[in-house]
C-alpha positions as a LaTeX table, in Angstrom:
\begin{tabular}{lrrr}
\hline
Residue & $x$ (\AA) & $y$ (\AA) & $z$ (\AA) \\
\hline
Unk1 & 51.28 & $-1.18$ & $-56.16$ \\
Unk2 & 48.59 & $-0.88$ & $-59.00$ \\
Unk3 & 45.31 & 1.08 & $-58.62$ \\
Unk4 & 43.91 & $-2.34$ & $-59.33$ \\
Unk5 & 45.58 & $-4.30$ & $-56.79$ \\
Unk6 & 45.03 & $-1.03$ & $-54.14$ \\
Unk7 & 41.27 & $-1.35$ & $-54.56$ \\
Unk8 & 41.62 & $-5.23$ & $-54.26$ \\
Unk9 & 43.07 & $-4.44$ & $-51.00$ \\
Unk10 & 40.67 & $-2.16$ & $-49.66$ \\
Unk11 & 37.40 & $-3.96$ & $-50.35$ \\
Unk12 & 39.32 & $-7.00$ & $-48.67$ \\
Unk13 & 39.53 & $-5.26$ & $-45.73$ \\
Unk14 & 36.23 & $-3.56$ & $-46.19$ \\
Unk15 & 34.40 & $-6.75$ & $-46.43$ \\
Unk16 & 37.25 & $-8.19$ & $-43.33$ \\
Unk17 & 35.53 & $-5.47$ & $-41.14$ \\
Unk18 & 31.83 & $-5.88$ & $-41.86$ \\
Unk19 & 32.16 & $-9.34$ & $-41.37$ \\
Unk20 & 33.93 & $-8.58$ & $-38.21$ \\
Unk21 & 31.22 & $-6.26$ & $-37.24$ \\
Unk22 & 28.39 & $-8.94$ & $-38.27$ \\
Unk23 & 30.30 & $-11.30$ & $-35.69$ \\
Unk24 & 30.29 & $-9.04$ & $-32.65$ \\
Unk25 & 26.99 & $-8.37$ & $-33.08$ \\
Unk26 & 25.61 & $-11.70$ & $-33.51$ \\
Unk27 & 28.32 & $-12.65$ & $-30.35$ \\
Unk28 & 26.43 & $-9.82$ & $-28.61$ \\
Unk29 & 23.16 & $-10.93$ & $-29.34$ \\
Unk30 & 23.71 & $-14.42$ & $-28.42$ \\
Unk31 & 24.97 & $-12.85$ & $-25.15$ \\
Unk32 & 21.61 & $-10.88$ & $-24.69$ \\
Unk33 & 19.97 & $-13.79$ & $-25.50$ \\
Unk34 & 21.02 & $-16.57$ & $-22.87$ \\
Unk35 & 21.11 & $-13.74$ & $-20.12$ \\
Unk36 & 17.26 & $-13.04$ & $-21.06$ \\
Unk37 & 16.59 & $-16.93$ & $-20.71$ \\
Unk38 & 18.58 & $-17.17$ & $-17.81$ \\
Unk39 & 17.53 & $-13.86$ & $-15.63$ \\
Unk40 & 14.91 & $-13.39$ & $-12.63$ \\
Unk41 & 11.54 & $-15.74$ & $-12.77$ \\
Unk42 & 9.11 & $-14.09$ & $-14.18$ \\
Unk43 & 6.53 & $-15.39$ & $-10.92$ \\
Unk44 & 8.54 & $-12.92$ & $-8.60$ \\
Unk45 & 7.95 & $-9.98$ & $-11.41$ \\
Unk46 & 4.05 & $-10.05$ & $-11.98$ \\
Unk47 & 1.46 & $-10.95$ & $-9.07$ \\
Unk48 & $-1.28$ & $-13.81$ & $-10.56$ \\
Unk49 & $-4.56$ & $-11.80$ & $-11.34$ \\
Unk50 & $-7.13$ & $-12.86$ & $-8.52$ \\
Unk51 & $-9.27$ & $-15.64$ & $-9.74$ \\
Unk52 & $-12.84$ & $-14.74$ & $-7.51$ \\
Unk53 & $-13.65$ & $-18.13$ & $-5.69$ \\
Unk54 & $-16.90$ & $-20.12$ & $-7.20$ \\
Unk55 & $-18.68$ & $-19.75$ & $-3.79$ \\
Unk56 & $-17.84$ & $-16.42$ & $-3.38$ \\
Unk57 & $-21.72$ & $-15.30$ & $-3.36$ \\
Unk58 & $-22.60$ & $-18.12$ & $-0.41$ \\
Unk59 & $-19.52$ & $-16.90$ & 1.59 \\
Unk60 & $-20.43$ & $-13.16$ & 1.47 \\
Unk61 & $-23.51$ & $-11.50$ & 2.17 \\
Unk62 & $-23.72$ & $-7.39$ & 1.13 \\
Unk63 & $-25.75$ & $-5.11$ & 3.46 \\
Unk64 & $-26.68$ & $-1.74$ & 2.00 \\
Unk65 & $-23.91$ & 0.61 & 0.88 \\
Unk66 & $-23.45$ & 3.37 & 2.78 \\
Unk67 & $-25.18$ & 6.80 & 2.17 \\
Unk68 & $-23.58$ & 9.04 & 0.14 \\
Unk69 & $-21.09$ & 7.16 & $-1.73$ \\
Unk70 & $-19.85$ & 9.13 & $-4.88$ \\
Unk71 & $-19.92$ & 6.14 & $-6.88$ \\
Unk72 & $-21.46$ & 2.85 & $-7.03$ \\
Unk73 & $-19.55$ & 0.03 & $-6.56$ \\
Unk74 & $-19.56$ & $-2.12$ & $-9.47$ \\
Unk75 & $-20.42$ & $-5.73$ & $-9.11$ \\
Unk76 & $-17.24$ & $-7.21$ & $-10.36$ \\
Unk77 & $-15.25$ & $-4.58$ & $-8.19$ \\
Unk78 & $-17.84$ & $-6.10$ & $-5.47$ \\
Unk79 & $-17.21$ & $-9.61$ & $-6.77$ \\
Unk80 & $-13.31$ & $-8.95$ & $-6.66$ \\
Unk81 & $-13.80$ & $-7.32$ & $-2.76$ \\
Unk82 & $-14.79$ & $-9.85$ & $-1.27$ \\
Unk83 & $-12.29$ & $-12.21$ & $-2.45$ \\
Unk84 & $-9.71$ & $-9.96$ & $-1.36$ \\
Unk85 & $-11.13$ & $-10.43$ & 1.95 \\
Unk86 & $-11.62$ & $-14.36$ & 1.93 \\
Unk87 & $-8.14$ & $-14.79$ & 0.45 \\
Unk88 & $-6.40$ & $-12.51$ & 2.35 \\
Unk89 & $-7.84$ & $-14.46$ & 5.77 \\
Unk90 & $-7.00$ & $-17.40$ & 4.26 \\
Unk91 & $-3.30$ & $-16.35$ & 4.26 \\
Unk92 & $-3.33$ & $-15.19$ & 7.14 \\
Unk93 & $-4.58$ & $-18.67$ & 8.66 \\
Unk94 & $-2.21$ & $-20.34$ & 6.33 \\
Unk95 & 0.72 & $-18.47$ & 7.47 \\
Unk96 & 0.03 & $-18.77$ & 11.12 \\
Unk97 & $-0.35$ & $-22.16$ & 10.95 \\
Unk98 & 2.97 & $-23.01$ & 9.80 \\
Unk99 & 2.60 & $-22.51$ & 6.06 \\
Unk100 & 4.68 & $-19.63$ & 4.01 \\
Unk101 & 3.49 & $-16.61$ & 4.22 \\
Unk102 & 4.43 & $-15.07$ & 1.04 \\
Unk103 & 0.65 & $-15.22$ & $-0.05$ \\
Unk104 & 0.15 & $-12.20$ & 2.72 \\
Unk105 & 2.32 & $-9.75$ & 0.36 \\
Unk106 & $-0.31$ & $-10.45$ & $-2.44$ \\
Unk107 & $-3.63$ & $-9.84$ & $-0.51$ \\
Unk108 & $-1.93$ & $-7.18$ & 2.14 \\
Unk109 & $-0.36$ & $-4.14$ & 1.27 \\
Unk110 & 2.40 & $-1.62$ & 3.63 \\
Unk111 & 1.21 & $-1.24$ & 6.75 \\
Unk112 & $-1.59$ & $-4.23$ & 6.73 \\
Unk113 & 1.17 & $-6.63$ & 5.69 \\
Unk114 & 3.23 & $-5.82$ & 8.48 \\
Unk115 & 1.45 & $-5.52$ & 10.64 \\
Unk116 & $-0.21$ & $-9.14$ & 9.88 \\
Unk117 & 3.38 & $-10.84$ & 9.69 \\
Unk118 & 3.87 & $-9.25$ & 13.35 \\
Unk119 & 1.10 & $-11.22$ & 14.73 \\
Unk120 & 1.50 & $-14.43$ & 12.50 \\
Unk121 & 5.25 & $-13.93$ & 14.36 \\
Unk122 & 3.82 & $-13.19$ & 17.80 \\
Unk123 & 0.96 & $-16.00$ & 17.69 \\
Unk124 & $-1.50$ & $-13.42$ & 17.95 \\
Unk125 & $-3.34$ & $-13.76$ & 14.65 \\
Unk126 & $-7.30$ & $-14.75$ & 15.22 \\
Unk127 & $-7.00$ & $-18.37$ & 13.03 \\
Unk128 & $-10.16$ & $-20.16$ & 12.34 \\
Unk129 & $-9.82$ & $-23.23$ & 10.70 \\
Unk130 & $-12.48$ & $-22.17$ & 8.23 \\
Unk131 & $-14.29$ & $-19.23$ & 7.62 \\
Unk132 & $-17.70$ & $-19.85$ & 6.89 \\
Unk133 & $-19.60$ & $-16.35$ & 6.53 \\
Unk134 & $-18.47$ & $-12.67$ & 6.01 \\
Unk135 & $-21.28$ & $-9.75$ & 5.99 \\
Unk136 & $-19.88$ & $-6.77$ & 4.37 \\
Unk137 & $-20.98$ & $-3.25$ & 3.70 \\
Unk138 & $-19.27$ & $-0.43$ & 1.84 \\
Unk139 & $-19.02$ & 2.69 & 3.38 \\
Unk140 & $-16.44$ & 4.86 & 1.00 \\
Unk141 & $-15.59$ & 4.04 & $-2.92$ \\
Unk142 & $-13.37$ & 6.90 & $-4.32$ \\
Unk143 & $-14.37$ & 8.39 & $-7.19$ \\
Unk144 & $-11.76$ & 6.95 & $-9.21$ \\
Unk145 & $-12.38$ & 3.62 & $-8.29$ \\
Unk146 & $-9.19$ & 2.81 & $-6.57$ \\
Unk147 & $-10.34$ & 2.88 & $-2.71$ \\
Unk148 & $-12.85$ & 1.16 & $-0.95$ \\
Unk149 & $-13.11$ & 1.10 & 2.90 \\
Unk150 & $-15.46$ & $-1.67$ & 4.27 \\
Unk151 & $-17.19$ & $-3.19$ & 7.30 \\
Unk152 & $-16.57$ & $-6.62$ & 7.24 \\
Unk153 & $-18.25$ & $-9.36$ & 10.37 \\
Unk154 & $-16.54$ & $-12.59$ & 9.76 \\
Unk155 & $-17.42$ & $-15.59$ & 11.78 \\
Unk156 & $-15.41$ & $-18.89$ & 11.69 \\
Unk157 & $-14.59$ & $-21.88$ & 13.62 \\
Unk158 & $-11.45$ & $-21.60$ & 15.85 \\
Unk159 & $-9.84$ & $-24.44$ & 17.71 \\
Unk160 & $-9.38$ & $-23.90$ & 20.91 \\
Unk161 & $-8.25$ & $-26.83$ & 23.40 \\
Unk162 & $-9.20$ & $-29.72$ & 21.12 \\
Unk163 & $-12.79$ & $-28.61$ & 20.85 \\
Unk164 & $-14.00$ & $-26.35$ & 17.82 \\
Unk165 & $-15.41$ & $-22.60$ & 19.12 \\
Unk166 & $-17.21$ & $-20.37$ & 17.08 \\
Unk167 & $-15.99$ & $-16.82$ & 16.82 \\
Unk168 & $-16.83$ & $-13.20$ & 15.17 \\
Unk169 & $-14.55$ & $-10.46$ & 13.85 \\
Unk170 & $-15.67$ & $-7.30$ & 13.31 \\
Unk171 & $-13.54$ & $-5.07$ & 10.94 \\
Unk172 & $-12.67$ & $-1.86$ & 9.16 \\
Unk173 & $-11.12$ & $-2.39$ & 6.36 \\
Unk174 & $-9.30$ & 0.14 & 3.23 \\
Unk175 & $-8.56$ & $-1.72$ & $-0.09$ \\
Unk176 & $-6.47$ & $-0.16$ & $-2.41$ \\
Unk177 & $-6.34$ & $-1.44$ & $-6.40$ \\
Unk178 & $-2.54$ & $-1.21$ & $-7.34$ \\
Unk179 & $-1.40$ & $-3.20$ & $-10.31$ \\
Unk180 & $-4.22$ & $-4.95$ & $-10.98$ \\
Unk181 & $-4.91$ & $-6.50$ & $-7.72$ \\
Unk182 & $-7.14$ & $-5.24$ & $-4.72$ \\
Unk183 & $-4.77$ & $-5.40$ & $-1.78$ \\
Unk184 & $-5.77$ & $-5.04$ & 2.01 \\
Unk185 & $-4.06$ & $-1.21$ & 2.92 \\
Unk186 & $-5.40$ & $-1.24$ & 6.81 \\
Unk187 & $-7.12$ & $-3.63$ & 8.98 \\
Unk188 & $-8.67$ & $-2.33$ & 11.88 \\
Unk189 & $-9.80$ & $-5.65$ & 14.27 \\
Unk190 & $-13.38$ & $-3.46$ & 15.75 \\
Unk191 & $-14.00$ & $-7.10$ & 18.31 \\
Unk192 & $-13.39$ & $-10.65$ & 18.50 \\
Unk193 & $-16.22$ & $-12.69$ & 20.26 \\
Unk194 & $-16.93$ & $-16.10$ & 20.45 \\
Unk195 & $-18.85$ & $-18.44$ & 21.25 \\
Unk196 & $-21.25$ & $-17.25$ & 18.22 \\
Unk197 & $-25.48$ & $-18.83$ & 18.18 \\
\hline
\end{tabular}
């Protein structure tokens, strides 16, 4: 065999290879590709960021802070709060009453969440079938902004045989911010009561 015909030869099976080797990539690729399209829904990966209701200022009032907090809450931490605490209620009326219950996991958090699913489960969840005023105050905001513990009075209208009652909730509550959203952390029932003037 020539030199000439040798190096014939070899860039043949040079350029054999890379085109070989352009092929299994773009194979790979293509693999990477339709798995990507074809993997977990991205809804199940990322919580929607809470949206704070229109009425939120009609459906919660603010008493004072309490004395000596280390910070000040902000007004859209304040803002975002309270619709923590009307959305997470909401969830847990919608889950008690038959409805899924996979909103609880956004609004609760650990033990809260738990804890709420045992009593949608058990029938012992306080449903109102509205809640039409909250009165919260803060007593605790952590310096970096990530904890909040509340009062909360919440007074809705329950059913209770056939005839609407009106009933009050006092609570403690801890909110913790974790990716992006406030989340209930623990819910302390202080009293139910009802009838409410």
């Amino acid at each position: 065999m020539t030199i000439q015909r040798a190096k014939r030869v070899i860039v043949g099976a040079a350029l054999v290879g890379a085109v070989a080797v352009v092929a299994g990539v773009l194979v790979v690729l293509t693999v990477v590709v339709v798995r990507a399209g074809t993997g977990a829904d991205p809804s199940d990966a990322f919580t929607e960021a809470p949206i704070v209701p229109d009425d939120i200022d009609a459906l919660v009032e603010w008493d004072p802070d309490g004395a000596g907090l280390i910070r000040s809450v902000e007004p859209t931490t304040r803002d975002l709060l309270a619709a923590t605490w009307v959305r997470g209620l909401a969830a847990v009326d919608r889950a008690a009453t038959g409805g899924e219950d996979r909103p609880l996991s956004t609004w609760f958090s650990d033990g809260a969440l738990r804890r709420q699913r045992e009593l949608v489960a058990s029938g012992h969840a306080v449903v109102a079938t509205r809640w039409e005023r909250h009165r919260a105050a803060v007593g605790f905001y952590s310096l970096d902004g990530q904890v909040a513990a509340l009062r909360v009075t919440s007074e809705g209208t329950v059913e209770v045989d056939g005839r609407s009652v009106l009933v009050r909730e006092d609570h403690q509550v801890v909110m913790v911010l974790r990716d992006g959203n406030w989340r209930i952390e623990r819910l302390t029932r202080q009293s139910v009561s009802g009838p409410v003037s």
